[in-house]
N, C-alpha and C positions, 0 to 999 in steps of 0.2 A: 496454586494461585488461580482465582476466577477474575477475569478481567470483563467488563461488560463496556455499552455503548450504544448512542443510536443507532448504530450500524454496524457492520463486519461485513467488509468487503475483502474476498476469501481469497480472491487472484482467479478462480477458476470460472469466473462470471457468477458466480452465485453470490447475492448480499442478503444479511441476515439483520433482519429488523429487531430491536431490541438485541441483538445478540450476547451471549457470552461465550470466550474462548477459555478452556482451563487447560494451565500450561504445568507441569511438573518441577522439580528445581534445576532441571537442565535447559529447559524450553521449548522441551517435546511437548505438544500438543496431544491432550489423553479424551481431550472432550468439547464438544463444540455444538452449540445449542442456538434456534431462533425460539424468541420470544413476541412472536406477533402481536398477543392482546397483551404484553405488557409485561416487566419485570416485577419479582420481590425479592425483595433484600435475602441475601442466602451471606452466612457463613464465611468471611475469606473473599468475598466481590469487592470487588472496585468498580462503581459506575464513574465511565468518562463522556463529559458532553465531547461529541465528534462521531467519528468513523474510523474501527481500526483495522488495520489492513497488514499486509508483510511486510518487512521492513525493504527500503530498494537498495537493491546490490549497488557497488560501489563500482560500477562500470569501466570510468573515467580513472582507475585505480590498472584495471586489469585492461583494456582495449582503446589501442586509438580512434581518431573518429573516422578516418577513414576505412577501417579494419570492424568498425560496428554499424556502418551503412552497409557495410560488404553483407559482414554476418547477420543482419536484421531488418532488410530490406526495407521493413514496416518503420521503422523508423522515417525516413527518407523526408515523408510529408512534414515532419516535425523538427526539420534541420533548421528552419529560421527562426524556433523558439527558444534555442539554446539558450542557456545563461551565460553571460558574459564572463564567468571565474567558473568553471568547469570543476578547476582545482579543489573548489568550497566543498568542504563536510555535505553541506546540501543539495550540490548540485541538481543529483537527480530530482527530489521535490521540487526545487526550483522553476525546473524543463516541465514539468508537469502543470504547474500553478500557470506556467506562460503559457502552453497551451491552452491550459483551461480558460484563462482571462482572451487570448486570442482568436480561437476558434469554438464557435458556439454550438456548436455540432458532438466536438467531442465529449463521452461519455466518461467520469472519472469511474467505472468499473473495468471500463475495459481500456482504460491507460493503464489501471492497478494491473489488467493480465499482461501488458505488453510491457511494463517496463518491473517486473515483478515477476512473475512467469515464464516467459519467453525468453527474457536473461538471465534468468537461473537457469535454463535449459541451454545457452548460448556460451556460459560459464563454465556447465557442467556442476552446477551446484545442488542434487538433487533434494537435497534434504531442507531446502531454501524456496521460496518465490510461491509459496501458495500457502493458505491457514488453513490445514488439515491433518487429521487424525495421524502420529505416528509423526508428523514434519516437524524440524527447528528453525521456522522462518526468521525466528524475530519476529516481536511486536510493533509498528508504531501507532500514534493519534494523531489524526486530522484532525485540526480542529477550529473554528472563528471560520467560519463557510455557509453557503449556502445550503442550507441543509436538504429546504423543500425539493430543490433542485439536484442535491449531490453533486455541488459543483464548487471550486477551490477561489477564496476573492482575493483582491492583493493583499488582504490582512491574513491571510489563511497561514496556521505555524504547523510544525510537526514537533512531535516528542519520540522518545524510544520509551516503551514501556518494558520490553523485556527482551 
């Protein structure tokens, strides 16, 4: 399966413009392409308007919050954006769209490494938290956002793709 988008934001700081990711029937990632000047229709693609990125570990599942400020220090400045049901499927997107709406400084690729990468590594979940060759991050879509900008609006939804 090729998944495409206006973006792919990888977790490792790298984004891919036009991007496509191709995923296998497990969700190992076999191939991952930018398309700077532009897509064409290939075989098996799915273009999605958005940005797709790794899916975010389920944190609030595996770590309390006092136990994920311990372990993720980087967190810290973003404890007043929590969501108020932690407990929700969505959480983590949630934490993310509140910073994004709160603080205008922050960068939605490097929220995607810190609450994607860093807690896959904080997890211990290797094979998780970045879209790259050989990983089974999970897919999601960002999507209904500012695009010019890469930045998440209070309408902003997420989907799982794979």
């Amino acid at each position: 399966m090729k998944f495409a988008a206006h973006y792919i934001i990888t977790g490792t700081g790298e984004i891919l413009p036009k991007g496509i990711v191709e995923v296998d029937q497990d969700g190992r990632i076999i191939n991952l392409i930018s398309n700077e000047k532009g897509l064409r229709e290939q075989a098996g693609m799915e273009f999605h308007s958005g940005v797709i990125c790794p899916a975010f570990p389920d944190i609030f599942q595996h770590l309390q919050l006092d136990e994920l400020f311990e372990k993720v220090p980087e967190l810290r400045p973003y404890q007043a954006f929590l969501p108020a049901d932690i407990s929700h499927p969505k959480a983590v997107f949630n934490w993310i769209k509140n910073i994004q709406l709160n603080d205008p400084k922050t960068e939605l690729s490097e929220l995607i490494t810190l609450f994607c990468k860093k807690l896959s590594e904080v997890l211990n979940q290797p094979e998780t938290g970045t879209i790259e060759i050989g990983k089974r991050p999970g897919l999601v879509l960002l999507n209904v956002m500012n695009y010019q900008n890469l930045r998440l609006t209070e309408d902003s939804r997420i989907r799982k793709l794979r």
